[in-house]
C-alpha positions in Angstrom: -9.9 2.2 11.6 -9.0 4.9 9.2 -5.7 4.1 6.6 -3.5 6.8 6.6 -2.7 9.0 3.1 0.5 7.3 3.5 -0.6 3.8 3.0 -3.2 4.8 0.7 0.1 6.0 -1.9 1.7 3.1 -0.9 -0.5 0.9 -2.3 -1.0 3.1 -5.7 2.7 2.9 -6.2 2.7 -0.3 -6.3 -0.4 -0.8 -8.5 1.4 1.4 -10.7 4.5 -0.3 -10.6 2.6 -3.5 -11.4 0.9 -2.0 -14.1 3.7 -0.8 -15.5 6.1 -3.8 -15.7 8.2 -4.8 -16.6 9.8 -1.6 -17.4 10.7 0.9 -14.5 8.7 3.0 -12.7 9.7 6.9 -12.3 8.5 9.0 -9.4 7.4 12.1 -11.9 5.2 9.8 -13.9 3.9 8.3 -10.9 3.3 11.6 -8.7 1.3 13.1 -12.5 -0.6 9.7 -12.1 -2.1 10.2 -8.7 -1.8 14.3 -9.0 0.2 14.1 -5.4 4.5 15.9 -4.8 6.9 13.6 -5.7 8.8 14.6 -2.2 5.4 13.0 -0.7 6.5 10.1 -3.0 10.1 9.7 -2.0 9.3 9.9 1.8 6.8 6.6 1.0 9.2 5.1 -1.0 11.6 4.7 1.9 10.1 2.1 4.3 8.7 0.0 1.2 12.5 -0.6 -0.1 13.4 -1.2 3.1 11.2 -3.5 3.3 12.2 -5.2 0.3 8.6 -4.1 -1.4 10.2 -2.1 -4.2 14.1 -2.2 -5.7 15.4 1.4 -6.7 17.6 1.6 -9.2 19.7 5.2 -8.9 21.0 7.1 -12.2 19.4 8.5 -15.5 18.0 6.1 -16.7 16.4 4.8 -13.3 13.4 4.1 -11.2 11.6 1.7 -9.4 9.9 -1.6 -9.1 8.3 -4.2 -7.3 10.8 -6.3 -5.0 9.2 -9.3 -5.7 6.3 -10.7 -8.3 3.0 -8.6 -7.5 0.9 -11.8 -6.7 3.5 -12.3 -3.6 2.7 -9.1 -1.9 -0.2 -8.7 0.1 -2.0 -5.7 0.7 -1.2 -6.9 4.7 2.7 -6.2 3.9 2.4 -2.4 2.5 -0.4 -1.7 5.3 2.0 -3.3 8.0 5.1 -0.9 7.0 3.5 2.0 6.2 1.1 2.2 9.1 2.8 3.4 12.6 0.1 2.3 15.0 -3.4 -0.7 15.0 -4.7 1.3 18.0 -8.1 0.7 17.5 -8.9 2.3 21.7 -7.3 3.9 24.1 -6.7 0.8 25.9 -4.5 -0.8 23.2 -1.9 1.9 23.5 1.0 0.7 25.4 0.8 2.4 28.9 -2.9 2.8 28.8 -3.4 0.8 32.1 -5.4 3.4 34.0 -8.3 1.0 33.3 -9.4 -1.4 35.9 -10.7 -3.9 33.2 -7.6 -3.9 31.2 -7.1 -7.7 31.3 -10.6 -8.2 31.5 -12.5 -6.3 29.1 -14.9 -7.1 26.7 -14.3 -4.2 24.3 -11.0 -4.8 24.1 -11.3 -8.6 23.4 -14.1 -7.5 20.2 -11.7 -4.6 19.2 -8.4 -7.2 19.0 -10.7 -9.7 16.6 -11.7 -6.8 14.8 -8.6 -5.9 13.8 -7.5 -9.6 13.4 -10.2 -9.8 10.8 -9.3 -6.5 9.1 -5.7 -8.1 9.2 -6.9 -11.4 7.8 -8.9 -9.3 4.9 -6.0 -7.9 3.6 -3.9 -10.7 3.3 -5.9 -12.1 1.1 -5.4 -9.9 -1.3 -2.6 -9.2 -3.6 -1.2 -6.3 -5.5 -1.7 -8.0 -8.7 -5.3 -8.8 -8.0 -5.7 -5.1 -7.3 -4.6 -4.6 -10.9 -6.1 -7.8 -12.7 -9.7 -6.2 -11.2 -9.4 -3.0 -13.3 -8.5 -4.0 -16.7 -8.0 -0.3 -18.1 -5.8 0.4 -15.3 -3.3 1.0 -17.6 -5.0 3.8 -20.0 -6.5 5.8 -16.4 -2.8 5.5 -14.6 -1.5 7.2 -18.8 0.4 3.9 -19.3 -0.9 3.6 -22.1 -3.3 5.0 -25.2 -7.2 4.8 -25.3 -8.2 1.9 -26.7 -9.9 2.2 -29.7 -13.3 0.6 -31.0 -12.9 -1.9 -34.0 -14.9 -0.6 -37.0 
């Protein structure tokens, strides 16, 4: 199973957004983080507020941020809104019954706990442990200055 470029940004805006609270978030800084179009950005954006992932807030002086505490949202939520279809065969796409083993099959048994597993994975992990694993997060996403050495 291959992620798509849209759930990989997903998940970098909101590491970014974690990184960055508790102040807001702004699509320019992000897109110069992650060298990708902001419009690329906005179009993301979209199903995660929707999904009560991220809050916007419009005007001047705003941006965006998580929806809810980064240790409550699992990789498993951004993967499930931003991702259209788990197809891991043929067989699992709706309509796909030109099989004579559909209901039977092996491979489509092992491909379903696959997937379960990859599922399971991913809920395991949070957007805040994503963050809490690369202390300097902050410095390589420009949040912040290089640290310097004590003399």
């Amino acid at each position: 199973m291959r992620l798509t470029k849209q759930t990989n940004y997903a998940v970098r805006i909101m590491m970014y957004c974690a990184a960055n609270q508790p102040n807001l978030s702004r699509i320019p800084e992000i897109a110069r983080a992650y060298n990708v179009s902001e419009l690329f950005l906005f179009k993301i954006l979209q199903p995660l507020h929707k999904a009560g992932l991220v809050d916007t807030v419009r005007g001047r002086n705003g941006g965006v941020r998580l929806g809810r505490a980064a240790d409550k949202i699992t990789l498993l939520d951004v993967v499930r809104v931003t991702e259209e279809n788990f197809s891991m065969a043929e067989c699992f796409d709706d309509g796909a019954a030109d099989c004579p083993l559909i209901d039977s099959c092996g491979l489509n048994s092992a491909l379903r706990r696959a997937l379960n597993a990859f599922f399971e994975v991913l809920s395991e992990y949070t957007i805040d442990d994503l963050v809490k694993a690369r202390p300097q997060i902050n410095f390589l996403l420009g949040l912040e200055e290089m640290p310097t050495a004590a003399a």
